[in-house]
Backbone as numpy.savetxt, mean C-alpha at the origin, in Angstrom:
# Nx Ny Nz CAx CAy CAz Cx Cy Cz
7.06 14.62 -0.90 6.26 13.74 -0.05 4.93 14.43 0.29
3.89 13.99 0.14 2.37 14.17 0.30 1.90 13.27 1.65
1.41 14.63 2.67 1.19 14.01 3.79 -0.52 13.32 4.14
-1.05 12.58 4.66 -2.27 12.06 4.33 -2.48 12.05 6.27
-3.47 12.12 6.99 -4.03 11.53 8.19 -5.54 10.78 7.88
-5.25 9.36 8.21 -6.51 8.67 7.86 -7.44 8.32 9.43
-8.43 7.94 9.40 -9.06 8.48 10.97 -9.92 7.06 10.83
-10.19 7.15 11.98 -10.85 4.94 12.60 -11.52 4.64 11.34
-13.08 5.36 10.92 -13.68 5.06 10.09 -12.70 4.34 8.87
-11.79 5.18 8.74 -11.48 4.57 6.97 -10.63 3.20 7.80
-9.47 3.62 9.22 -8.75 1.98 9.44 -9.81 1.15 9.24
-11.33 1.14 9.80 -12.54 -0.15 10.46 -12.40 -0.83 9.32
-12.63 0.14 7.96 -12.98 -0.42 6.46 -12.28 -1.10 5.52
-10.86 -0.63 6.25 -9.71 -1.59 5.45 -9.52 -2.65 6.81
-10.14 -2.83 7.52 -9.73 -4.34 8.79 -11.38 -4.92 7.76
-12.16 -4.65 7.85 -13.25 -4.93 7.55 -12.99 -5.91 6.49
-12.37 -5.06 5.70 -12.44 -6.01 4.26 -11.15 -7.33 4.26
-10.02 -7.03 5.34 -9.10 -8.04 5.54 -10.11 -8.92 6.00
-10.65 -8.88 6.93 -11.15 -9.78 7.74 -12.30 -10.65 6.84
-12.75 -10.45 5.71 -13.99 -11.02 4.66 -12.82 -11.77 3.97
-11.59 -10.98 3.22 -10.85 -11.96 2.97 -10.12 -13.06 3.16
-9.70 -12.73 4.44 -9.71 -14.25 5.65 -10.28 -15.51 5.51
-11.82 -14.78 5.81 -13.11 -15.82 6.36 -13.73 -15.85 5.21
-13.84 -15.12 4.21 -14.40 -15.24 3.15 -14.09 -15.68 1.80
-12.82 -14.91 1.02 -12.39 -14.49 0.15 -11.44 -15.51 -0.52
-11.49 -16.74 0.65 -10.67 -17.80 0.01 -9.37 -17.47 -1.20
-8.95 -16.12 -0.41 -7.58 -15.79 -1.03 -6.53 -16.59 0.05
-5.37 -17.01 -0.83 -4.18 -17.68 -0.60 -3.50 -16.96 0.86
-3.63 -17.84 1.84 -2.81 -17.70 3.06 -1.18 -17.36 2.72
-0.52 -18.38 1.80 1.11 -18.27 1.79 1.53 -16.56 1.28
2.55 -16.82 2.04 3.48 -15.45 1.92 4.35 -15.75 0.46
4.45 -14.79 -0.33 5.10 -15.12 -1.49 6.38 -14.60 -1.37
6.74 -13.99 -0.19 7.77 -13.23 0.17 8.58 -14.06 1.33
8.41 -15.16 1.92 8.70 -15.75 2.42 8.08 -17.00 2.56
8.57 -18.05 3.41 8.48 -19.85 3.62 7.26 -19.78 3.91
6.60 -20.90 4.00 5.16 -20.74 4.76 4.13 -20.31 4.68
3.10 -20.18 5.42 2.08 -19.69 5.48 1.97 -18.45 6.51
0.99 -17.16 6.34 0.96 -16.76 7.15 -0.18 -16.44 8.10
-0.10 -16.32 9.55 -0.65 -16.35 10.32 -2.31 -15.21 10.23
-3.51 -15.12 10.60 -3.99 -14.26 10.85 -3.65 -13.03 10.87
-3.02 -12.47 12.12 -2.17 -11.71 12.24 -1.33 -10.86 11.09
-0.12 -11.47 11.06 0.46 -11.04 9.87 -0.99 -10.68 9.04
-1.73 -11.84 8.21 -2.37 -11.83 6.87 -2.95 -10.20 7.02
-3.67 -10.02 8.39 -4.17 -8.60 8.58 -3.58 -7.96 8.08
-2.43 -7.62 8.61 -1.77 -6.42 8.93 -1.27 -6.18 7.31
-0.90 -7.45 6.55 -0.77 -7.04 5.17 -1.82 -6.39 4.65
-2.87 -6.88 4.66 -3.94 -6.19 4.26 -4.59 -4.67 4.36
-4.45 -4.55 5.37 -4.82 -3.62 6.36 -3.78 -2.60 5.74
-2.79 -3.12 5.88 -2.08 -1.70 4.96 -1.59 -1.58 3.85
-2.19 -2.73 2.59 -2.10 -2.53 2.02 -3.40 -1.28 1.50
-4.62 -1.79 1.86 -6.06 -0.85 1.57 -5.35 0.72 2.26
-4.76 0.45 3.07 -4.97 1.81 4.03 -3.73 2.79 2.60
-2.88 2.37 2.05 -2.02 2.92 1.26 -3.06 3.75 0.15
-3.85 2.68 -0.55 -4.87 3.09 -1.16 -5.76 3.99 -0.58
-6.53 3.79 0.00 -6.97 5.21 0.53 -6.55 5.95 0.82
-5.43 6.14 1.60 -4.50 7.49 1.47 -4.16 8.13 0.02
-3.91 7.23 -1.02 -3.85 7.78 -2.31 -4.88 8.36 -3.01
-6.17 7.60 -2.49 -7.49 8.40 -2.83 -8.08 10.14 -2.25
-7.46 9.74 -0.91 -7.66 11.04 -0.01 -6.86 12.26 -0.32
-5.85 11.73 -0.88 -5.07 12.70 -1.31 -5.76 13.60 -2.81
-6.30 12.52 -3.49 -6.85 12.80 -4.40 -7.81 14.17 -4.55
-8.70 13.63 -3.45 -10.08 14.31 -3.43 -9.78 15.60 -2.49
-8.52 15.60 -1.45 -8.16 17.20 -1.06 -7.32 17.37 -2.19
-6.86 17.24 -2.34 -5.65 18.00 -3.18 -6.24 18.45 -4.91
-6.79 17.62 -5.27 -7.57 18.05 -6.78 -8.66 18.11 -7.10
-9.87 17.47 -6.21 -11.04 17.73 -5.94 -11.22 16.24 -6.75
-10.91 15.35 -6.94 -11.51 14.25 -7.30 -11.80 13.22 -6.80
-12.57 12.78 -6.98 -13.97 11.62 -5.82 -12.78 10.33 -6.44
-12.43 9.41 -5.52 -11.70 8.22 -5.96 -12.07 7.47 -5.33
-12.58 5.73 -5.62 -13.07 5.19 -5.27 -12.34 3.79 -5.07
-11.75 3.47 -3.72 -10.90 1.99 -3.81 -12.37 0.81 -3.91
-11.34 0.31 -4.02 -12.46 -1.34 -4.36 -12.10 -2.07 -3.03
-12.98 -2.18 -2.10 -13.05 -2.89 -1.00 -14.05 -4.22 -0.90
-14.47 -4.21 -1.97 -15.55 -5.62 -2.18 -14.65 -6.81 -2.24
-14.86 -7.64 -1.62 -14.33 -9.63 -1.48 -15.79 -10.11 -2.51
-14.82 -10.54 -3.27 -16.31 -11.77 -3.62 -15.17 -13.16 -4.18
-15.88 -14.48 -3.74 -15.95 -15.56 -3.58 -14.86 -15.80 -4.58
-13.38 -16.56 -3.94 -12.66 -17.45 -4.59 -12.33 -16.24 -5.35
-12.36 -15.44 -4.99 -11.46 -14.24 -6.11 -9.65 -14.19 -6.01
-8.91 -14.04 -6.71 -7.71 -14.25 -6.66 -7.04 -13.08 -6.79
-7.75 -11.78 -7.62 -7.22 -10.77 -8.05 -8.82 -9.42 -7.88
-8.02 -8.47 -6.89 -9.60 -7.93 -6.48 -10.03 -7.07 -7.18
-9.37 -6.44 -8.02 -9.49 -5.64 -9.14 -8.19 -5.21 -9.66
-8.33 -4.85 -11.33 -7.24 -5.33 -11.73 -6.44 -3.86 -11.87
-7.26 -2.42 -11.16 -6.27 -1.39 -10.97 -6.89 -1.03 -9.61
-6.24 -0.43 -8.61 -5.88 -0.13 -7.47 -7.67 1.17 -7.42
-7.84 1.53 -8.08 -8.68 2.59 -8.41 -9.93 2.43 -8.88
-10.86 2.21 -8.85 -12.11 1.44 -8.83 -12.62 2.72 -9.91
-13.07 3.73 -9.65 -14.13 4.58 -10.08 -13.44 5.81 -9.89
-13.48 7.17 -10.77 -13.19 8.51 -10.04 -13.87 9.39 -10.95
-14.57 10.22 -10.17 -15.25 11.30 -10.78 -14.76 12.33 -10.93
-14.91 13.14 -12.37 -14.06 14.01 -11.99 -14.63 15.43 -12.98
-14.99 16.38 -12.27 -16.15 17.17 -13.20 -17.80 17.11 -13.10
-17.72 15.97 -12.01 -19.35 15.80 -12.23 -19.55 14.01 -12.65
-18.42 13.81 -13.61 -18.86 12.73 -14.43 -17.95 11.45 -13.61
-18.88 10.67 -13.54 -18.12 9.64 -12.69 -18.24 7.77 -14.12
-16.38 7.58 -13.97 -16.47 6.86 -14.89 -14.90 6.12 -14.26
-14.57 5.11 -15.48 -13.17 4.26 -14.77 -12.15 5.47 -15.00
-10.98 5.20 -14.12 -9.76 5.42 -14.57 -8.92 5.38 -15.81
-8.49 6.18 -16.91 -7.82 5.98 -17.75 -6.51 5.66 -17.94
-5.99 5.40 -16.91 -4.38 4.84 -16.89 -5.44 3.72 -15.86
-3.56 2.90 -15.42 -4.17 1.55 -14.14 -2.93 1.96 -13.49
-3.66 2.22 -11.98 -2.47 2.27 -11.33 -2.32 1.47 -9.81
-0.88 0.62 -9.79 -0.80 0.34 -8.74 -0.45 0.67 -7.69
-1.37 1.09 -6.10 -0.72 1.89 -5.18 0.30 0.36 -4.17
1.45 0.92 -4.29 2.14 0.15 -2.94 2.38 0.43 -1.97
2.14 -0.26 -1.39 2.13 0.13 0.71 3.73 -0.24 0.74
4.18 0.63 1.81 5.46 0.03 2.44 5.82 0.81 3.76
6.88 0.72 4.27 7.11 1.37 5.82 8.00 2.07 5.88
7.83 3.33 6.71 8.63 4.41 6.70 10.08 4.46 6.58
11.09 3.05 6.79 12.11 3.13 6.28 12.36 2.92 5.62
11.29 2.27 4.74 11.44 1.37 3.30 12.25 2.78 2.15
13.92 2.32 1.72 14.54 2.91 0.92 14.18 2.80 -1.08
13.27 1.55 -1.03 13.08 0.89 -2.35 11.68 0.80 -3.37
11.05 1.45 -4.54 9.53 1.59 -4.73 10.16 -0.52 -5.52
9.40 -1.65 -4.79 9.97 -2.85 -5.67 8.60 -3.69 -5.78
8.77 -4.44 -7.43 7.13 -4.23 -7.97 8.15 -6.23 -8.04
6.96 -6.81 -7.47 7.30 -8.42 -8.22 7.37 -8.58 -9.74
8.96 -9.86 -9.98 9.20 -9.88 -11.61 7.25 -10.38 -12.20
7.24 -11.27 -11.90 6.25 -11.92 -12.40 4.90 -10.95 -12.27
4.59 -10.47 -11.12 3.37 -9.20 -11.62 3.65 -8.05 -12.57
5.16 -7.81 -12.38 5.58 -6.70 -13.70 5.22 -7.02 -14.87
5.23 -8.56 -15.31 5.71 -8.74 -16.51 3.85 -9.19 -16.64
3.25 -9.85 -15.94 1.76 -10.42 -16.41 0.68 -9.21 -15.88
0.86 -8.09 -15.33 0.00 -7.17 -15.19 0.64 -5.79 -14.91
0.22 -5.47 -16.34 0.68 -3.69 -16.64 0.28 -3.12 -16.63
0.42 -2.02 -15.34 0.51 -1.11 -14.80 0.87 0.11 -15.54
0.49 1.38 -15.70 0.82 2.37 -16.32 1.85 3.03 -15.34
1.54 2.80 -13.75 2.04 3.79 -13.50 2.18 2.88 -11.51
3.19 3.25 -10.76 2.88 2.46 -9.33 3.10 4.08 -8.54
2.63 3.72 -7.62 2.45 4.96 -6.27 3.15 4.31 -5.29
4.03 4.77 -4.57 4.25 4.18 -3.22 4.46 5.13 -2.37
3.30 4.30 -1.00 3.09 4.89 -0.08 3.72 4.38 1.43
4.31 5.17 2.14 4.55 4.88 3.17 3.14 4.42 4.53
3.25 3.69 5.14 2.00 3.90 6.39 2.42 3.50 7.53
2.27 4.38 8.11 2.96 4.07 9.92 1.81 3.64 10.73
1.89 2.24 10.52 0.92 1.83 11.06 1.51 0.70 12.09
1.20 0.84 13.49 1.98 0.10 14.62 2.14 -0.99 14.46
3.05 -2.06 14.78 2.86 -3.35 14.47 1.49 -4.04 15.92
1.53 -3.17 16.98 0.02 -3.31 17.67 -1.15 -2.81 17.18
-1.37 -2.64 16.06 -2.43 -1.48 15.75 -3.96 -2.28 16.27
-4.01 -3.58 15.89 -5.25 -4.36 16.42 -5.66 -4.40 17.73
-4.93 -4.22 18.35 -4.72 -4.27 20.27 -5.19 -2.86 20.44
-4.55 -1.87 19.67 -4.83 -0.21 20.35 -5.87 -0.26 19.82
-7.01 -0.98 18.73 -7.91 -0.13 17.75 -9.22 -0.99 18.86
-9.00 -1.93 19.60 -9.71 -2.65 20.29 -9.48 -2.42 21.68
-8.50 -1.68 21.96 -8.24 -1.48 23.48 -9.60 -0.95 24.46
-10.06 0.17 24.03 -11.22 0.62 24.88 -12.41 0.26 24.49
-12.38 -0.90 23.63 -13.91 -1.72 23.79 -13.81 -3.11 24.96
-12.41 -3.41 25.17 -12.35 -4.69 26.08 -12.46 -4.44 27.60
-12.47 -2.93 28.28 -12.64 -2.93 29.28 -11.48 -3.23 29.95
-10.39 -3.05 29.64 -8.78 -3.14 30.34 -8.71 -2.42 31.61
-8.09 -3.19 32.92 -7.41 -3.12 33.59 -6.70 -1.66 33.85
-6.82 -0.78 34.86 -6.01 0.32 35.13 -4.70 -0.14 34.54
-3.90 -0.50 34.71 -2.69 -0.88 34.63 -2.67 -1.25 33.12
-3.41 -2.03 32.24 -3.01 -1.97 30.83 -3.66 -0.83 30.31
-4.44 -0.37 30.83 -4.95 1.02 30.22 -3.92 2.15 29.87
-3.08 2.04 30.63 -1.41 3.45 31.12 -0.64 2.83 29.85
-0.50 1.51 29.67 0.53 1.04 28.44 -0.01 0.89 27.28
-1.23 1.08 26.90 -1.84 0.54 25.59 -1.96 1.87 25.39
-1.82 2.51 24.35 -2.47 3.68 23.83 -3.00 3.73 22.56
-4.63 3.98 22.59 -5.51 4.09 22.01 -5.55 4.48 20.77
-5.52 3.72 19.51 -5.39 4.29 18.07 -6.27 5.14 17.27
-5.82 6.27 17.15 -6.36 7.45 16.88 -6.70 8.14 15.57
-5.77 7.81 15.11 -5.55 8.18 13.37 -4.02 6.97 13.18
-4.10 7.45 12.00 -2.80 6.57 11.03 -2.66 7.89 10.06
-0.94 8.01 10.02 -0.34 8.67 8.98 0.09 8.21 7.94
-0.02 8.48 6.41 0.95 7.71 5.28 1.12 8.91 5.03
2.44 8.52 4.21 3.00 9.28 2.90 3.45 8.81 2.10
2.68 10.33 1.13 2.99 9.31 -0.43 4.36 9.98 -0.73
4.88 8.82 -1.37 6.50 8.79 -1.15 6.80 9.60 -2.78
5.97 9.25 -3.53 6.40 9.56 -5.08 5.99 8.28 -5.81
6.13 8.64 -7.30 5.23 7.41 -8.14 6.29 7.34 -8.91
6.25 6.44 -10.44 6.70 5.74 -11.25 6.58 5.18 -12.30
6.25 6.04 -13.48 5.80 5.57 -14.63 6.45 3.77 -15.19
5.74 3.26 -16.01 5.68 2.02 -15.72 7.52 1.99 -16.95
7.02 2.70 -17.60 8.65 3.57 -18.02 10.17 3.47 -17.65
9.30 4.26 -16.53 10.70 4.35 -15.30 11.26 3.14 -14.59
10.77 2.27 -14.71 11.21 1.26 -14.07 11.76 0.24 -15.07
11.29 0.64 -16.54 12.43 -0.45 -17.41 13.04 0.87 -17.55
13.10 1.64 -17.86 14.81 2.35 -18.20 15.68 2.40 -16.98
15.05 2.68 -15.92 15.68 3.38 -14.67 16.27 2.34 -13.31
15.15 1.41 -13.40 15.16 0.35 -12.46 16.13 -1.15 -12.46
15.83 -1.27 -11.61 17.24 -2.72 -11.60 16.54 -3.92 -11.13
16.74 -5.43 -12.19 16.33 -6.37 -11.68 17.06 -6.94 -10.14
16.42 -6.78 -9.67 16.96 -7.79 -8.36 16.74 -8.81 -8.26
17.74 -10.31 -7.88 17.47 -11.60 -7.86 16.99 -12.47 -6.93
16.20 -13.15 -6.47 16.19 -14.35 -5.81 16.61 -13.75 -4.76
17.68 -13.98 -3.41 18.52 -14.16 -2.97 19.80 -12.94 -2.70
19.23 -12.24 -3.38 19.92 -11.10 -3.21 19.39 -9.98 -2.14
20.60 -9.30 -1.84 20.05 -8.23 -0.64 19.88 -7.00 -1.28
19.21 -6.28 -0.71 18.96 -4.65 -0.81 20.03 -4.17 0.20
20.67 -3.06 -0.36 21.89 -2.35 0.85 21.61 -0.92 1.02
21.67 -0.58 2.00 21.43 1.30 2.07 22.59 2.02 1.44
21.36 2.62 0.57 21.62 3.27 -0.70 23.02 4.32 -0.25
23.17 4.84 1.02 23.63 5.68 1.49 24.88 4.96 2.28
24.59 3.80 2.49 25.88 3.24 3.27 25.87 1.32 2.21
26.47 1.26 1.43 26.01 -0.05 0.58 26.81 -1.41 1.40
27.59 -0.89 2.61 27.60 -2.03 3.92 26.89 -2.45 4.14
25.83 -1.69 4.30 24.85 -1.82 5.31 23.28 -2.46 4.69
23.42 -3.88 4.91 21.95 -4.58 4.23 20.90 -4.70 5.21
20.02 -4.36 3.77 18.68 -4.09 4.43 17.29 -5.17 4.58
17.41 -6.13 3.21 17.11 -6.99 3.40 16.93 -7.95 2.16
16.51 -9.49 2.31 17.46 -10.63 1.39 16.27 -10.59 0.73
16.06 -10.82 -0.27 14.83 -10.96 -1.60 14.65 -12.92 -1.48
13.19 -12.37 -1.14 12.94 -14.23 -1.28 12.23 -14.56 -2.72
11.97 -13.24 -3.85 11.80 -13.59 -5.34 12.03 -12.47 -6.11
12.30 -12.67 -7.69 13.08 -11.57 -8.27 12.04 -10.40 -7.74
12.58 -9.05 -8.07 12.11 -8.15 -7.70 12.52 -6.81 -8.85
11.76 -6.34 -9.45 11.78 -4.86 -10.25 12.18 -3.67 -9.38
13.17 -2.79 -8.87 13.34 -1.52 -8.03 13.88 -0.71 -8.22
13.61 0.20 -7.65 13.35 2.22 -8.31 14.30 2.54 -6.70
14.68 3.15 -6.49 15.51 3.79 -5.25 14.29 5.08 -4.98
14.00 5.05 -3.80 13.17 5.69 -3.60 13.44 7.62 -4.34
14.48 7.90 -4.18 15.30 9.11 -4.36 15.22 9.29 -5.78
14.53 7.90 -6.90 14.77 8.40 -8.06 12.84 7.99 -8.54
11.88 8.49 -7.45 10.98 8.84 -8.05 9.86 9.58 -7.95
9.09 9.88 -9.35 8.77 11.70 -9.70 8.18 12.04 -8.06
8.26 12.93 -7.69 7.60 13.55 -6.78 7.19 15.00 -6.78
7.69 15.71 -7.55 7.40 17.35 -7.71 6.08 17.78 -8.43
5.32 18.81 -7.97 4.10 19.28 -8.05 3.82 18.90 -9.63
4.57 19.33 -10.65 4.07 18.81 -11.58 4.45 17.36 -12.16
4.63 16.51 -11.33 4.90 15.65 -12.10 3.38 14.64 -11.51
3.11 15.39 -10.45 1.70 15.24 -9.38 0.75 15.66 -10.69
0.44 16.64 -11.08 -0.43 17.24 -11.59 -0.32 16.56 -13.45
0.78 16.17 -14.01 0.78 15.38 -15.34 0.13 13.89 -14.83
-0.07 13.05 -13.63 -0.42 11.93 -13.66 -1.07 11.67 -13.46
-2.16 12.44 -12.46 -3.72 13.36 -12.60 -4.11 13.91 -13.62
-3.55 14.63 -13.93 -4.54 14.77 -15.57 -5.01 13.47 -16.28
-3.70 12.26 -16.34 -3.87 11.07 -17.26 -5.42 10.09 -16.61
-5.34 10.53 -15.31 -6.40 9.84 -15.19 -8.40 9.97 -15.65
């Protein structure tokens, strides 16, 4: 596990760009993961950590190997797909050019036991390789990141506490490989169970799903340093 601290500037830039996609970006409100549509709210907070995963994967980048990585935070009009690898640009040597693999970073939450890639994006956009990142990011995070610009009340001032940084971790990655030899289709309707207690469900799949058990992916220094080189 690769530890990351991301600080206001980079949260502002991933709310920044949720918020263009909102009001702007005339990307699809519905949840594909559930009934309905989703709210503001929610739509943020997907957003918000999904970018924030990505930059943590970038940051990691540029301490850990010295390479400049560049997410793609641009909305432009009626776009459906914001770029088609997670990784915009990375320099590396001086020379700044695309990525030579495509990789997808996935956001998920610190208990999340499962790296799980949708059937239908598996199969219509290939990926060399997925990252998944953990991000502990509050389910208040909009309230604390706005708290001491609204001028709060002594009394909500003592209960709100002020968002400071955000932690991810990168959990380990997944050659695109590893997930047809290694991985298991999951159906429709089916649950995820802890891996460790298989009583115990974790949660019901509202569409097929591709998944890696978190425990079965690469994470050791060199398997860090072979997937960096590819890039």
């Amino acid at each position: 596990m690769l530890k990351v601290v991301l600080n206001l500037d980079e949260y502002r830039g991933c709310m920044l760009f949720a918020l263009r996609m909102w009001y702007g970006g005339r990307k699809s409100t519905l949840d594909w993961r559930r009934t309905g549509r989703r709210d503001i709210g929610k739509y943020m907070s997907d957003h918000v950590q999904g970018k924030l995963a990505e930059v943590g994967f970038a940051k990691m980048l540029r301490d850990r190997y010295r390479i400049s990585a560049e997410v793609d935070l641009e909305v432009r009009p009626g776009i459906q797909v914001v770029n088609e690898t997670d990784i915009k640009m990375v320099t590396v040597g001086g020379e700044r050019r695309r990525p030579r693999i495509k990789i997808d970073v996935k956001a998920t939450t610190p208990r999340s036991k499962y790296l799980l890639v949708d059937s239908l994006e598996f199969q219509n956009r290939r990926y060399d390789a997925y990252v998944l990142v953990a991000v502990n990011l509050p389910k208040d995070h909009l309230v604390r990141f706005v708290a001491e610009k609204m001028g709060l009340p002594p009394d909500l001032r003592e209960l709100i506490t002020p968002l400071n940084t955000i932690d991810v971790n990168i959990l380990g990655f997944a050659y695109r490989g590893d997930i047809e030899t290694r991985g298991k289709l999951y159906k429709a309707g089916e649950w995820l169970v802890d891996p460790k207690n298989p009583k115990r469900k974790l949660v019901q799949l509202k569409v097929d799903n591709y998944g890696l058990l978190i425990t079965e992916l690469r994470t050791s220094d060199r398997d860090w340093d072979a997937l960096v080189n590819k890039l």
